[in-house]
BAVEXVEX-124763 format. One record per atom (N, C-alpha, C, O): residue in one letter; x, y, z. Coordinates in pm, whole numbers, padded with zeros to 5 digits, always signed. Atoms other than C-alpha are relative to their C-alpha. Last residue first. Layout:
AXYZ...
end
This chain:
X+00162-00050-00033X-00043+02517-01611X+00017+00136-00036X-00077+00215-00027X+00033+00055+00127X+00364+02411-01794X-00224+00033+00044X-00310+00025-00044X+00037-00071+00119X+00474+02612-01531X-00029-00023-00124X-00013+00059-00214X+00033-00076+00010X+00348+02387-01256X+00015+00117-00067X-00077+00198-00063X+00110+00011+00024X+00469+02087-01448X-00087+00125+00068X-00180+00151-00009X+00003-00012+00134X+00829+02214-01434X-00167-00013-00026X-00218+00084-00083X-00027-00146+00055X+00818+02288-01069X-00019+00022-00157X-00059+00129-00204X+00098-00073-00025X+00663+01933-00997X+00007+00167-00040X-00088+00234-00082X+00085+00049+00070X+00959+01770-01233X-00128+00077+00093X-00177+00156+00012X-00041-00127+00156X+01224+01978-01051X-00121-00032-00047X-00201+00061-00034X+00053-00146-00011X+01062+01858-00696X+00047+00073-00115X+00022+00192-00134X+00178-00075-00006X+01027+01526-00813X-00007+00099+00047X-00122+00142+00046X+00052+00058+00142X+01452+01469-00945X-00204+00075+00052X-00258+00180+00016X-00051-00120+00113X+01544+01661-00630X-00067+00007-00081X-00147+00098-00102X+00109-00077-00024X+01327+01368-00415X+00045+00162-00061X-00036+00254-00063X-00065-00032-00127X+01496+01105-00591X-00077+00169+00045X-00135+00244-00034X-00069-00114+00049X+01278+00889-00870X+00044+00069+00188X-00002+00032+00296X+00056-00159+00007X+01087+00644-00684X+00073+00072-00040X+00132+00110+00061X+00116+00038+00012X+01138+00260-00637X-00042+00147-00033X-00164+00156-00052X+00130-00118-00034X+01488+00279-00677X-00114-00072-00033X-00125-00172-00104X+00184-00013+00009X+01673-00045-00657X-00063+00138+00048X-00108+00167+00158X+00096-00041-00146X+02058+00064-00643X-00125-00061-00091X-00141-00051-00213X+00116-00074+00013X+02266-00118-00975X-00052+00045+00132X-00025-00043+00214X+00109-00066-00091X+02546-00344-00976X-00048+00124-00039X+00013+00199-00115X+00105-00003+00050X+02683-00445-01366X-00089+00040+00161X-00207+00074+00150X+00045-00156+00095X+03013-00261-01322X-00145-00004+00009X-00211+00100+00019X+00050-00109-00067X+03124-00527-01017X-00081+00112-00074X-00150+00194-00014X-00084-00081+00024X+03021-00840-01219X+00026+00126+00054X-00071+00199+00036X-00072-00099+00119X+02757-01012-01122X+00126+00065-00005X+00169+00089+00108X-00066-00110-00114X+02591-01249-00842X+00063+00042-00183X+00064-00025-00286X+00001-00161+00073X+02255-01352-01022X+00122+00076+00067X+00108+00188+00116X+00026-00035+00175X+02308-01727-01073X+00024+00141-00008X+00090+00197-00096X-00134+00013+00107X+02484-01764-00720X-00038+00015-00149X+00049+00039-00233X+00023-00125+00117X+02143-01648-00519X+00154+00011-00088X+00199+00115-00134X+00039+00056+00041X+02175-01899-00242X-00095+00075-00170X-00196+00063-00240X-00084+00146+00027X+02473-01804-00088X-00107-00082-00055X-00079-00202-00058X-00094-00048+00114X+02355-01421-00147X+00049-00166-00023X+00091-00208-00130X+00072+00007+00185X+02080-01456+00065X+00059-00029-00074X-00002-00095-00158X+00094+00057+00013X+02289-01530+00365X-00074-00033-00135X-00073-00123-00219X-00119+00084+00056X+02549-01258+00278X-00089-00154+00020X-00064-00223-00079X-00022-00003+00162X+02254-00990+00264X+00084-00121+00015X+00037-00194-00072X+00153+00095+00106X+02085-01161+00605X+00049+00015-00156X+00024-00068-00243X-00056+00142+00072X+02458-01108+00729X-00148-00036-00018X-00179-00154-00031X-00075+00038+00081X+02445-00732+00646X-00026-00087-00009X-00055-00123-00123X-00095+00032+00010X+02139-00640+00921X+00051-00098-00119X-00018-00193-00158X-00059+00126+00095X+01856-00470+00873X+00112+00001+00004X+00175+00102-00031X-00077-00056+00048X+01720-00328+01209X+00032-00107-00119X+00022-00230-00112X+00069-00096+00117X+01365-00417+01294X+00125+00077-00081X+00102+00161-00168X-00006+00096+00114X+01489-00718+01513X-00047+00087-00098X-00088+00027-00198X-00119+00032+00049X+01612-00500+01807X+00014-00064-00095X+00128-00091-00134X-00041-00066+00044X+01277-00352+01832X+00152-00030-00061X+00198+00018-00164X-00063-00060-00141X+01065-00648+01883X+00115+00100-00068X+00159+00063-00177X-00113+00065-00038X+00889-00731+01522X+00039+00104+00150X+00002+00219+00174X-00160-00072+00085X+00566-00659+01501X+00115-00057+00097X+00122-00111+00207X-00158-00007-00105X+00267-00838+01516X+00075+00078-00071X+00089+00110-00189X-00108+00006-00050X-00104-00739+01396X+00081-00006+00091X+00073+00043+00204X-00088+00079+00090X-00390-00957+01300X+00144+00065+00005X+00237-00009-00025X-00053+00063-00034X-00509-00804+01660X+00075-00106-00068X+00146-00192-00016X+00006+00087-00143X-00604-00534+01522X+00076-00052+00027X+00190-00011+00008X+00009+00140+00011X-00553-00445+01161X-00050-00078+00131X-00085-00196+00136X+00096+00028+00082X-00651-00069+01161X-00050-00172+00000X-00162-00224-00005X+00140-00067+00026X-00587+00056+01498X-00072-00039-00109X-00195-00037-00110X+00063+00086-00091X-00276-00174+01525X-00145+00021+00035X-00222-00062+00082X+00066+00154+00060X-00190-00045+01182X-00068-00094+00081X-00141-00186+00044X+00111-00036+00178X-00233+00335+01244X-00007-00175-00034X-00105-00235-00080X+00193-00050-00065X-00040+00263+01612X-00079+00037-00073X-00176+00088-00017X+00056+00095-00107X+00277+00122+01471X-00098-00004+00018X-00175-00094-00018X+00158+00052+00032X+00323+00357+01165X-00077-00119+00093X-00186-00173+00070X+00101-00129+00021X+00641+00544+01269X-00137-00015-00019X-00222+00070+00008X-00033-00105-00092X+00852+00314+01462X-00096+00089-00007X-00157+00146+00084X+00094+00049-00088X+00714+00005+01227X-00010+00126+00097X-00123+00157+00135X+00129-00044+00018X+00871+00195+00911X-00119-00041+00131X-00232+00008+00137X+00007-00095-00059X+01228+00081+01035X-00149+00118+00001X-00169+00213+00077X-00042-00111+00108X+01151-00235+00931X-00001+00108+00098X-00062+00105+00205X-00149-00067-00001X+00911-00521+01036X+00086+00073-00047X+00084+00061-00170X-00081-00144+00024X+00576-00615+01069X+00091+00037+00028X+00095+00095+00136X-00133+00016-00091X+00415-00977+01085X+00064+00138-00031X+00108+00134-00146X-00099-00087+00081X+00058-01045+00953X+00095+00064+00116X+00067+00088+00233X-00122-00084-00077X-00152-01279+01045X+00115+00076-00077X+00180+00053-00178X-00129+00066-00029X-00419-01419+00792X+00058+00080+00121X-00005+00180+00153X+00015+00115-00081X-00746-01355+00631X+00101-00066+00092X+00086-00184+00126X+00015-00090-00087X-00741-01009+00483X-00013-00124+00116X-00043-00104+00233X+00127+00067-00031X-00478-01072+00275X-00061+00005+00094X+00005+00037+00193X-00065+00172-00009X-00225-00805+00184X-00150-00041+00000X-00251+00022-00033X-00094+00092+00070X-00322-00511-00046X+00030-00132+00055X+00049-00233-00012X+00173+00069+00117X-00564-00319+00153X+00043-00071-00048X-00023-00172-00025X+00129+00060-00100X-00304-00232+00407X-00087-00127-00072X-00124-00245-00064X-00093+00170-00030X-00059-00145+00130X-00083-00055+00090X-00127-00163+00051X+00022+00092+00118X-00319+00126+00040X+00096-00123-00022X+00092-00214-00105X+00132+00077+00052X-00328+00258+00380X-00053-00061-00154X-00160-00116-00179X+00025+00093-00135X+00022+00309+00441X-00110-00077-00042X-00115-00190-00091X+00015-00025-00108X+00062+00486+00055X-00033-00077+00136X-00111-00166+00102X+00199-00029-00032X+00282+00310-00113X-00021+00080+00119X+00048+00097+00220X+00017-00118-00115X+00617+00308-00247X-00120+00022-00014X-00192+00069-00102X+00113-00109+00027X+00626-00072-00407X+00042+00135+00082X+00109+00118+00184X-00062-00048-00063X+00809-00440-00386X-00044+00179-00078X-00042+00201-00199X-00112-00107+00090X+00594-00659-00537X+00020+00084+00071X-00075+00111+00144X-00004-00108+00042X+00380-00904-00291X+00115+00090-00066X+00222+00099-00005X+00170-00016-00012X+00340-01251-00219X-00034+00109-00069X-00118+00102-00159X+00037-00165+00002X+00758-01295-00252X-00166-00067-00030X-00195-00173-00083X+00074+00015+00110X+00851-01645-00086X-00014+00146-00017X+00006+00226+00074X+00100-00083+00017X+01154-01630+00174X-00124-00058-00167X-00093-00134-00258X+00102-00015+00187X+01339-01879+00261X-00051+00088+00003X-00082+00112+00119X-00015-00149+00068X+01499-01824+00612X-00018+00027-00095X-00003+00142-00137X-00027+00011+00003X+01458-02190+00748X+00105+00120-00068X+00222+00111-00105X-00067-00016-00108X+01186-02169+00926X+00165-00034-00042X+00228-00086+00050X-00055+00142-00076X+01053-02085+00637X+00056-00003+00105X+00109+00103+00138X-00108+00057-00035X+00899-01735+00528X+00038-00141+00053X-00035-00170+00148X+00001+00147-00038X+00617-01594+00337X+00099-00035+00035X+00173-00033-00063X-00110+00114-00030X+00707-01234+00223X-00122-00143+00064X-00242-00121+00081X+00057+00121-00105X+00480-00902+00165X+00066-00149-00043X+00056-00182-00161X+00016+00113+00068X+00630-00554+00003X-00048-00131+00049X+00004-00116+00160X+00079+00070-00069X+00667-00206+00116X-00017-00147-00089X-00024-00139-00212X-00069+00165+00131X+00861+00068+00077X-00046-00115+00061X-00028-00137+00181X-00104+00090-00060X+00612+00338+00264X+00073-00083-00101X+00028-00121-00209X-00026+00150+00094X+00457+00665+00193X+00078-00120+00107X+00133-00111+00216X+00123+00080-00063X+00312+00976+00409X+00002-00162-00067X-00084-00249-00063X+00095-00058+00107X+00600+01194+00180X-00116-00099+00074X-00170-00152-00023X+00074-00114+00014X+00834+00976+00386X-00104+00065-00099X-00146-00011-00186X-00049-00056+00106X+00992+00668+00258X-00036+00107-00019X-00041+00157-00131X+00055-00167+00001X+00973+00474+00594X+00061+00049-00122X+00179+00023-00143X-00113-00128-00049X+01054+00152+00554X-00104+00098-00059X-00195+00114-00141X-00017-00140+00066X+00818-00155+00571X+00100+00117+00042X+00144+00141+00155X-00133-00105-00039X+00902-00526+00590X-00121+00101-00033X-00213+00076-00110X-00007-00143+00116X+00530-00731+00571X+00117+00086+00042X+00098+00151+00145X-00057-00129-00028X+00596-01093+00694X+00011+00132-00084X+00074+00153-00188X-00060-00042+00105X+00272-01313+00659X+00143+00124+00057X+00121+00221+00130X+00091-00064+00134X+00197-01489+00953X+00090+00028-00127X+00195-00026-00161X+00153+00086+00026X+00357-01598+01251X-00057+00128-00093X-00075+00249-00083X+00142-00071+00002X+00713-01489+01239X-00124-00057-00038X-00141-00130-00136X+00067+00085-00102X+01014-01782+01329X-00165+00116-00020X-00269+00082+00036X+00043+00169+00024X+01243-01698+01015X-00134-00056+00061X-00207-00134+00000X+00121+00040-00124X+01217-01307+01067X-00041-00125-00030X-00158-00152-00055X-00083-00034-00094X+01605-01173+00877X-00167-00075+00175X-00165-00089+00297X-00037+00122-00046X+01451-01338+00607X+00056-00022+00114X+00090-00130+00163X+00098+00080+00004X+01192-01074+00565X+00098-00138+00048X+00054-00224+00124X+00041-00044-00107X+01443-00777+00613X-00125-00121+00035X-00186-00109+00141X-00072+00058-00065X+01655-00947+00329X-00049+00035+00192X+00006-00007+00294X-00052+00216+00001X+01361-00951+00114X+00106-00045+00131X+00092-00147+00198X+00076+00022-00060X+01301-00558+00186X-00014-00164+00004X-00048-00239+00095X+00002-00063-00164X+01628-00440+00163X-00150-00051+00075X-00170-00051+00197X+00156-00099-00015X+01637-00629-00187X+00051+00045+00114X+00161+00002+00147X+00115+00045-00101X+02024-00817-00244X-00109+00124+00007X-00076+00239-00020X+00098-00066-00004X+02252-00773-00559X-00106+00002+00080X-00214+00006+00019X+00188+00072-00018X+02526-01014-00541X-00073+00143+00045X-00028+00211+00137X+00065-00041-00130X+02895-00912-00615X-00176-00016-00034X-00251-00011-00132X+00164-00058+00050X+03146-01086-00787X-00049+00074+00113X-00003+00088+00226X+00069+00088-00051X+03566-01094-00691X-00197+00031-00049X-00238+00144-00078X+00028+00018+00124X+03826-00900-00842X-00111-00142+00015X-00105-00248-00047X-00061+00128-00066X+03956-00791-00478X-00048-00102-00154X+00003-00213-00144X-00155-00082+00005X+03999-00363-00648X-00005-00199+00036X+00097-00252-00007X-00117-00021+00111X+03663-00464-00854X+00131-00040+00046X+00203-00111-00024X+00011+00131+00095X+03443-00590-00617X+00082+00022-00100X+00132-00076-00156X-00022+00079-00049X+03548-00339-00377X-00009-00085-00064X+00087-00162-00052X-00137-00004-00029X+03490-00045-00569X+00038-00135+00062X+00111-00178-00027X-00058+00017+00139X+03128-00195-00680X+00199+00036+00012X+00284-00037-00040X+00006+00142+00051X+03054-00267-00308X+00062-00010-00138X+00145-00096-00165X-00071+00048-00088X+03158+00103-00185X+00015-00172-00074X+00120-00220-00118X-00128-00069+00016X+02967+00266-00462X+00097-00074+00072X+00185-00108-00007X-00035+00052+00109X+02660+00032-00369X+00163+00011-00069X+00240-00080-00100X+00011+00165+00016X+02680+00086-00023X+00022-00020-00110X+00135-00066-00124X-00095+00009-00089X+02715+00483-00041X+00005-00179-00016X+00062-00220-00117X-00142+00007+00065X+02455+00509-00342X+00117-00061+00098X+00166-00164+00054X+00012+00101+00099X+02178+00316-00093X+00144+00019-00110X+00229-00067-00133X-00062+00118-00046X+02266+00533+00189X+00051-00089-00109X+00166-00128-00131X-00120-00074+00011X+02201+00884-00025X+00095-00137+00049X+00208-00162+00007X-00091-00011+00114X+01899+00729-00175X+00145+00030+00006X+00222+00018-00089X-00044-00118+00044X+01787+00610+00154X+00101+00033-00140X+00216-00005-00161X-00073-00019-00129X+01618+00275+00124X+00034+00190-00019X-00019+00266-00100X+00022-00092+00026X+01518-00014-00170X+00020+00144+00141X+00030+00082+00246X+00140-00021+00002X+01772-00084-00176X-00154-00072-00045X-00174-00155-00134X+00039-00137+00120X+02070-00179-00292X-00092+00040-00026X-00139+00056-00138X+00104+00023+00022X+02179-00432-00017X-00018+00141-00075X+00023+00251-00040X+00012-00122-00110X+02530-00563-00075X-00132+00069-00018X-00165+00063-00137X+00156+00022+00021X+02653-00927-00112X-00035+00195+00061X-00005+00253+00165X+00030-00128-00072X+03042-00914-00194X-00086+00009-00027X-00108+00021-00147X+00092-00118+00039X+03182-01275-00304X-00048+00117+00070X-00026+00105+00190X+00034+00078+00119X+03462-01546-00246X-00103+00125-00081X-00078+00171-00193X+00139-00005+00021X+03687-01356-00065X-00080-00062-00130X-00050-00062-00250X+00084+00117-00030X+03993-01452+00040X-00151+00040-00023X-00238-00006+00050X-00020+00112+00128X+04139-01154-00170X-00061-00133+00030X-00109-00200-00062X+00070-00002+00081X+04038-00932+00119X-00011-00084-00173X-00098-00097-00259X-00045-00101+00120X+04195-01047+00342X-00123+00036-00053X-00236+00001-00019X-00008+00063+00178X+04107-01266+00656X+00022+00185-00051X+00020+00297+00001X-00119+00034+00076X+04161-01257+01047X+00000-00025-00151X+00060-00120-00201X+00039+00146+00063X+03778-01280+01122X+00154-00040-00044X+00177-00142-00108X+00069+00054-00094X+03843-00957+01309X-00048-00154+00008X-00090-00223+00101X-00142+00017-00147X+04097-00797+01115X-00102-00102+00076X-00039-00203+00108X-00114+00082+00044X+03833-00814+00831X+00102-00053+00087X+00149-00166+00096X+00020+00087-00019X+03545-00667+01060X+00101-00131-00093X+00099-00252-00071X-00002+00108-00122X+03749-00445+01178X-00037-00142-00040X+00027-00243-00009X-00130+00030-00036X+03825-00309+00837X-00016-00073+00118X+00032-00186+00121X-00031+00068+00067X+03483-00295+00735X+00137-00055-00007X+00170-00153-00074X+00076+00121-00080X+03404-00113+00999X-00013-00124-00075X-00072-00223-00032X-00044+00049-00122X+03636+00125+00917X-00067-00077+00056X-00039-00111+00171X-00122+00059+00002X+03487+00158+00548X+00095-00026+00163X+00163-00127+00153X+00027+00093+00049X+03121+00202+00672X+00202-00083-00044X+00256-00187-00006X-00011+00111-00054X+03145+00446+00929X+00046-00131-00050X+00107-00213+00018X-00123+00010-00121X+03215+00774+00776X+00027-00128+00114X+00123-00137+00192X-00126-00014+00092X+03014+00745+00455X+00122+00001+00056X+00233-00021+00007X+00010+00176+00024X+02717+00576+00651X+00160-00008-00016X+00243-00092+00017X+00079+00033+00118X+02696+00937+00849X+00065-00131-00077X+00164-00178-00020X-00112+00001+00088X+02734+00956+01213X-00042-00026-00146X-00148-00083-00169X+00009-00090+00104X+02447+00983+01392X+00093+00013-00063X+00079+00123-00117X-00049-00133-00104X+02470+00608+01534X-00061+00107-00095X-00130+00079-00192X+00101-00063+00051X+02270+00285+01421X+00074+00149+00116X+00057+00186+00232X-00031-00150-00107X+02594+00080+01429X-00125+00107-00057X-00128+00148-00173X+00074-00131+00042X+02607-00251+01303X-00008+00070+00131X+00005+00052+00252X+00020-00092-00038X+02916-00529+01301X-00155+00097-00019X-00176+00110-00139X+00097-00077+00065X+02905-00866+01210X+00011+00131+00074X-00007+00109+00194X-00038-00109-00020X+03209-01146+01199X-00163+00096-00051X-00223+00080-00157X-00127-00034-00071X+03200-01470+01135X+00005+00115+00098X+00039+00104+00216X-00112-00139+00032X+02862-01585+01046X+00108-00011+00090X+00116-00075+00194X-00007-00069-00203X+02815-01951+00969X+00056+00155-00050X+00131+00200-00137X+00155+00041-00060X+02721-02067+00600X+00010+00068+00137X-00076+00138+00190X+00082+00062+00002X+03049-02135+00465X-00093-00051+00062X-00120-00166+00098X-00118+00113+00040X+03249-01877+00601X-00127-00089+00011X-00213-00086+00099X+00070+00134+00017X+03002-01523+00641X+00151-00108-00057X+00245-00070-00127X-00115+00079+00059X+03170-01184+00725X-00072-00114-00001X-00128-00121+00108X-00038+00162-00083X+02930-00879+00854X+00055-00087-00160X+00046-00057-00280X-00082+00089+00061X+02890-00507+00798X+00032-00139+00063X+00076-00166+00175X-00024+00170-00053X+02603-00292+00905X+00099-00031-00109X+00096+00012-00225X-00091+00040+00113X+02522+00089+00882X+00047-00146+00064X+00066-00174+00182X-00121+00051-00012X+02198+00206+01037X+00060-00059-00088X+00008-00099-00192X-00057-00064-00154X+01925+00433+00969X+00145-00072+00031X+00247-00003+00024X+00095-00071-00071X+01866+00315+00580X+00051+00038+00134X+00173+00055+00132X+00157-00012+00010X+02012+00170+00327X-00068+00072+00048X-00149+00140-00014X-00014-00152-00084X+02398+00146+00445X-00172+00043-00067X-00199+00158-00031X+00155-00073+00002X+02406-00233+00422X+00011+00138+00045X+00043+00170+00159X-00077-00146-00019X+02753-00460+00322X-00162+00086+00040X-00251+00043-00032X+00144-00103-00001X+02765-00777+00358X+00018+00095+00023X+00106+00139+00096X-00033-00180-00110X+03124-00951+00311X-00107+00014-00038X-00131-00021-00153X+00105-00075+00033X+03088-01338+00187X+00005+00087+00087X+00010+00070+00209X+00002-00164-00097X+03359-01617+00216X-00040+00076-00070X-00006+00076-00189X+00057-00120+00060X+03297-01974+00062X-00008+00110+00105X-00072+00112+00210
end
């Protein structure tokens, strides 16, 4: 079984190659470049790179947020073309599930968060195995900081990871103490082969390329500034 990951979500763009169970091949690149200019050439290496086709493929795992709306289309768009032109399925992975499995060995609960600006976060709370299971604890949400706070348990450790740690580090270590960890910086990136991972144990829901979807959690920030303009002339 061969599995391409695909992640343009958020700050960086990742691609990696899975052969039953081991990775092959993984690239990410947290450059300024944009997803739309990285993602297919790095998808080429990483084919050349594992020596395979694209017809050897068994499936295309790609993460569909929750994330940057502009990333999240780019990945998806890319995955649904692809699943079509190699006529192969494609698996639907969270950003915040696969950022939870990506922390097998974390003491406590693992809470991913991304930054979703507006003082918000994408946010959700995990249980993990040492074996990269995840459990969900918590629904996957745009909250404010401090009302995800309140939300986990207040009895436990709690594990923080995501590109949201950068910005809210010192508000949670002030609030939670010493119940918080966070992940070391090089482990806060989400990388592809947690999607192709997931994905080998998520064969009921891989789909058809038409039927992928992005996970919004929030209308797009166009979409709420028409809708606030409309409701202030409706006062």
């Amino acid at each position: 079984m061969m599995i391409l990951g695909l992640d343009t979500s958020g700050p960086a763009c990742s691609v990696a190659l899975t052969k039953d169970g081991a990775l092959v091949q993984e690239i990410v690149m947290n450059t300024s470049l944009t997803h739309s200019e990285t993602l297919m050439p790095a998808i080429e290496k990483v084919m050349e790179g594992a020596n395979a086709r694209m017809n050897d493929l068994t499936a295309i795992a790609v993460i569909a947020g929750p994330g940057s709306f502009t990333g999240v289309r780019i990945g998806v768009c890319a995955g649904r073309a692809l699943a079509h032109a190699s006529n192969v399925p494609v698996c639907r992975i969270n950003a915040l599930e696969a950022l939870a499995a990506g922390a097998p060995n974390a003491k406590g609960i693992v809470c991913p968060i991304l930054d979703a600006r507006r003082m918000q976060v994408y946010s959700a709370a995990f249980k993990t195995g040492a074996d990269g299971r995840v459990e969900r604890i918590l629904e996957d949400d745009a909250r404010k900081l401090a009302d995800f706070l309140e939300m986990l348990p207040g009895d436990e450790d709690l594990y923080f990871t995501g590109d949201g740690v950068a910005v809210h580090e010192s508000v949670i270590s002030e609030i939670l103490g010493k119940r918080a960890h966070f992940a070391p910086v090089h482990m806060r990136i989400l990388r592809a082969s947690s999607a192709c991972f997931l994905a080998e144990g998520k064969k009921d829901e891989w789909m058809k390329h038409d039927r992928l979807t992005p996970i919004y959690l929030r209308a797009p920030q166009a979409e709420r500034e028409r809708n606030e303009k409309l409701s202030r002339r409706k006062v």
